[in-house]
Structures are given as structure tokens and as C-alpha cells.
DRENDO-1510 file (C-alpha; in Angstrom, 1 decimal, always signed):
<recs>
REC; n; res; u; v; w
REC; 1; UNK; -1.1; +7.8; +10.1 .
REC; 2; UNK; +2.2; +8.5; +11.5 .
REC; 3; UNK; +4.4; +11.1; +9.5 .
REC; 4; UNK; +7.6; +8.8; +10.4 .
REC; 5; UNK; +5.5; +5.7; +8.8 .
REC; 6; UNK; +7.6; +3.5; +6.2 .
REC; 7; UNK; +6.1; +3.6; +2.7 .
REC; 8; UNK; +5.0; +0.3; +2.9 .
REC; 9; UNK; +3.1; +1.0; +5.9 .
REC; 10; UNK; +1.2; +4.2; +4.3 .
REC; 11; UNK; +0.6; +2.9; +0.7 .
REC; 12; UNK; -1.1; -0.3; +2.9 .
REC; 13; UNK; -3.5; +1.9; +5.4 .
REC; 14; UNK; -4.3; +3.5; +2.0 .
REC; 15; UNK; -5.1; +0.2; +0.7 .
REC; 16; UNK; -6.9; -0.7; +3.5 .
REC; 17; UNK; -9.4; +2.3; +3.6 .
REC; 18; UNK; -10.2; +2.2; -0.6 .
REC; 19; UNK; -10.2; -1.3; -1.4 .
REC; 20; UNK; -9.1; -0.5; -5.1 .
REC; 21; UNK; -7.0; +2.2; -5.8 .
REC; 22; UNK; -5.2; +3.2; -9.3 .
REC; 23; UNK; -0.9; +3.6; -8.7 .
REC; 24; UNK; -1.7; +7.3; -9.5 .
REC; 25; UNK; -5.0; +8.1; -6.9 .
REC; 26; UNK; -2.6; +5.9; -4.2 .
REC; 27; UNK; +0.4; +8.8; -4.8 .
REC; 28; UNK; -2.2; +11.0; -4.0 .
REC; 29; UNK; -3.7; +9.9; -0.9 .
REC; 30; UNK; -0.1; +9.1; +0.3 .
REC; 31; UNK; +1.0; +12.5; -0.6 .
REC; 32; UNK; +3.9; +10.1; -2.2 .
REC; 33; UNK; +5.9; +10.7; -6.0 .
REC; 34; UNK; +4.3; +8.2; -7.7 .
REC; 35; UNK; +7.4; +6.5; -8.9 .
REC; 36; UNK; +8.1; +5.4; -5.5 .
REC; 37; UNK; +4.8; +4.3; -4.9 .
REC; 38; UNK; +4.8; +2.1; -8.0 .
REC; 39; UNK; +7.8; +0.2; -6.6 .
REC; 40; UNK; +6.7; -0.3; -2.9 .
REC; 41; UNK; +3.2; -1.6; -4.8 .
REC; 42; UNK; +5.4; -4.3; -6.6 .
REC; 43; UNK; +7.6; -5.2; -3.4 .
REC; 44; UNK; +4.5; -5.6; -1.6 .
REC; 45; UNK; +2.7; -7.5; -4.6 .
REC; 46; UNK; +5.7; -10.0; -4.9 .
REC; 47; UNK; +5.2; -10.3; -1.2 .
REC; 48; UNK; +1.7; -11.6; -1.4 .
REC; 49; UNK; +0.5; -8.3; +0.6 .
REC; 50; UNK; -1.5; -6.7; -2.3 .
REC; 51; UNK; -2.7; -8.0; -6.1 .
REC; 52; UNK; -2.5; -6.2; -9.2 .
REC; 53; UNK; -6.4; -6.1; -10.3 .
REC; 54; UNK; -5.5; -4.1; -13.8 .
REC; 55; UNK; -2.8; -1.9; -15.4 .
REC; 56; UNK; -2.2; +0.3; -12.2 .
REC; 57; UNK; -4.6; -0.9; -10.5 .
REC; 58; UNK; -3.7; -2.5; -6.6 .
REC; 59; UNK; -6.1; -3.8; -4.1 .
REC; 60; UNK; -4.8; -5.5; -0.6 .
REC; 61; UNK; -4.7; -9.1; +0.4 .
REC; 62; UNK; -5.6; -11.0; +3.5 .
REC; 63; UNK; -1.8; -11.1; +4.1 .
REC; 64; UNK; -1.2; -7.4; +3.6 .
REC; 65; UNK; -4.0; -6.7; +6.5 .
REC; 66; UNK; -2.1; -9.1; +9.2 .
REC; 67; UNK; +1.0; -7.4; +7.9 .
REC; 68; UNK; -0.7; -3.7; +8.4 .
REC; 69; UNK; -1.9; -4.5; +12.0 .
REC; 70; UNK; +1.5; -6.1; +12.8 .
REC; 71; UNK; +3.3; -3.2; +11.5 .
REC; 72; UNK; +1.0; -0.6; +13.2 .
REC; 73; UNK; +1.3; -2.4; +16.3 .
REC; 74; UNK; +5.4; -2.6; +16.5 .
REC; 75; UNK; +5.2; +1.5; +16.1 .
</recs>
């Protein structure tokens, strides 16, 4: 992971490698305030790119992969 990475790119190779993660564990593995975590989750849930399994609870979607390798690729 790049240290110049977007939030929305770390929070979805986070994702990626722990197929469910609670808001709090995510924060944690991004090194990330959990606050700011929280929203990119949302943002990326209203995009379709991850689901909301539970209270706190985010897995990634089909469309959040293609949008990791396109955003990993354009670096």
C-alpha cells in the first residue's frame, strides 16, 4: 500500500484482504480515525463498492474489486 493512497483506495485493499471487517478493526488496519473511515465506508457503500453486513460491519462488492484494480493501476 502506498502511503500517498486516497482513503478510499486503503479502506478497499483492507477490504479486499479481510472479507468482513467491523468500522472499528478497518480504522485499525488502515491506521485511519475511525470517524473518517466510517464516512468513506458510506461513500463507497452508496457507490455500490462495499455492503453494510451489520451495525459496523462492511464487506466489499464485485464493483468495489474492479474499482480497487482500476484505482491501483492509475497510481
Amino acid at each position: 500500500m502506498h502511503v500517498d493512497d486516497p482513503p478510499e483506495t486503503t479502506v478497499l485493499t483492507a477490504l479486499d484482504a479481510n472479507p468482513t471487517l467491523h468500522v472499528s478493526e478497518l480504522a485499525d488496519r488502515v491506521d485511519g480515525d475511525p470517524r473518517l473511515v466510517d464516512r468513506v465506508c458510506h461513500e463507497l457503500e452508496v457507490d455500490g463498492c462495499v455492503r453494510s453486513r451489520t451495525a459496523g460491519l462492511y464487506s466489499i462488492t464485485a464493483k468495489g474489486e474492479r474499482r480497487l484494480r482500476t484505482l491501483i493501476a492509475t497510481r
